[in-house]
C-alpha positions as CSV (number, residue, x, y, z in Angstrom):
1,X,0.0,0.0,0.0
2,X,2.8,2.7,1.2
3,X,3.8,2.5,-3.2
4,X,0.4,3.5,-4.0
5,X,0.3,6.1,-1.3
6,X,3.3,7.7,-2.1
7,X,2.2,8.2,-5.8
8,X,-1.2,9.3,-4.5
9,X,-3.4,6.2,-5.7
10,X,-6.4,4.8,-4.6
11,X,-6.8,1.1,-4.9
12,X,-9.7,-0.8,-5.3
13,X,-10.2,-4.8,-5.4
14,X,-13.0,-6.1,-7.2
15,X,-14.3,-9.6,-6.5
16,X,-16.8,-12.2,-7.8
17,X,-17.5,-12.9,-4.1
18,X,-20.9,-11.8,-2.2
19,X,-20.7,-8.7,0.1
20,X,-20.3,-11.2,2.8
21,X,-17.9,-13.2,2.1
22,X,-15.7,-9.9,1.2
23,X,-16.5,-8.4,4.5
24,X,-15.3,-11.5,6.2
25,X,-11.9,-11.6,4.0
26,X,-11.2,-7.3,4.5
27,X,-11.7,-7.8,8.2
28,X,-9.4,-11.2,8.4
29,X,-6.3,-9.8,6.6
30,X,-6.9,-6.3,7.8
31,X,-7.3,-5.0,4.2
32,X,-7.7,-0.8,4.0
33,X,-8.8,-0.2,0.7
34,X,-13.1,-1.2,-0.4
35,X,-13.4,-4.4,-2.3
36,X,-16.4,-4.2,-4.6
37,X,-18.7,-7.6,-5.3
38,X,-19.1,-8.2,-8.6
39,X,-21.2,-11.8,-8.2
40,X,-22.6,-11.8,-11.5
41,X,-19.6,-10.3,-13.1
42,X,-21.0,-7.5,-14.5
43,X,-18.3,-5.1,-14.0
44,X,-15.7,-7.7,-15.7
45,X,-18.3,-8.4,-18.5
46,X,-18.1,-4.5,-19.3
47,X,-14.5,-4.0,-19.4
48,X,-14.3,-7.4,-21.7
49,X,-12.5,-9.5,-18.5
50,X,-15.0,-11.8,-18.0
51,X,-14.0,-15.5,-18.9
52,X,-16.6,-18.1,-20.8
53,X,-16.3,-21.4,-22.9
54,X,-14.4,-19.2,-25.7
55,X,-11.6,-17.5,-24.1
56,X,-8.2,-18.9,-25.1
57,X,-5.7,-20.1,-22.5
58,X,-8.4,-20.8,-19.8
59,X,-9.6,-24.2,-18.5
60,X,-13.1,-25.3,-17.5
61,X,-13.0,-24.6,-13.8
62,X,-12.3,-20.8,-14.7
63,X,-15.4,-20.3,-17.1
64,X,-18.2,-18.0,-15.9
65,X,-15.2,-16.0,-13.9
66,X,-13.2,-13.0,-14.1
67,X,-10.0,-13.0,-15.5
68,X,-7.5,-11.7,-12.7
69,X,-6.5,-8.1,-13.8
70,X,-5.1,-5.1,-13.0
71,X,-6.5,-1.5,-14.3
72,X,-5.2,2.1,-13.8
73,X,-8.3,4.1,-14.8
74,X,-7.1,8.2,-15.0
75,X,-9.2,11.0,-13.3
76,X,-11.3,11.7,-16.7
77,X,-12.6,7.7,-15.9
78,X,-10.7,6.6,-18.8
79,X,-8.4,3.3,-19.0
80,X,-4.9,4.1,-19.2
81,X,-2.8,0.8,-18.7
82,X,-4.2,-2.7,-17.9
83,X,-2.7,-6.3,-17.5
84,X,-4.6,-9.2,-18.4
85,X,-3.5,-11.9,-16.5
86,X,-3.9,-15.9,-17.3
87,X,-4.8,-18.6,-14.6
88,X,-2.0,-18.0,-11.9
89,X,-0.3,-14.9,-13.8
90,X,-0.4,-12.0,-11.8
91,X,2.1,-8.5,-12.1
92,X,5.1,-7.8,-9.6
93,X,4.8,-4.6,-7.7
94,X,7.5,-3.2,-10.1
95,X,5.4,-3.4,-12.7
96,X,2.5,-1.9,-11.3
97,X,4.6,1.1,-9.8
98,X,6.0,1.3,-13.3
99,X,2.9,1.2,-14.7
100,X,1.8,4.0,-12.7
101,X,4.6,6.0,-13.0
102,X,4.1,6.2,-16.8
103,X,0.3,6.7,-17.1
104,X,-0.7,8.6,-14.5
């Protein structure tokens, strides 16, 4: 968190999870930034990170899911970096901080 402070960021996590269950996980590992539930995925489905029976490089147990991103969206609400991850793949701090360095 003190990377994204320090370049005055605001994180926020979006889950497929229900209110609940994301209430239960923020107050367990003490998270300080809102997590969002998207259950039915509607947010992924509208920035195209939603995975179904088409989407390459994804197996069965992921379909109906979103696909783990990250998304720097500029004051004007616009999209101005994103990484698309597959499965597992997730980015290194470095690359985030980079990331933001660049774009914002």
């Amino acid at each position: 968190m003190s990377e994204f402070e320090k370049r005055n960021v605001k994180l926020i996590a979006i889950a497929k999870d229900s209110t609940r269950r994301l209430i239960k996980m923020k107050e367990k590992d003490n998270f300080s930034f809102p997590i969002i539930s998207d259950k039915g995925g509607k947010i992924a489905k509208s920035y195209n990170m939603f995975i179904t029976e088409t989407t390459a490089g994804h197996d069965d147990l992921q379909v109906n899911n979103a696909i783990p991103a990250k998304v720097l969206v500029n004051k004007n609400g616009e999209i101005v970096w994103y990484y698309i991850g597959a499965k597992e793949d997730r980015p290194s701090i470095e690359i985030i901080t980079d990331a933001i360095d660049k774009y914002l």
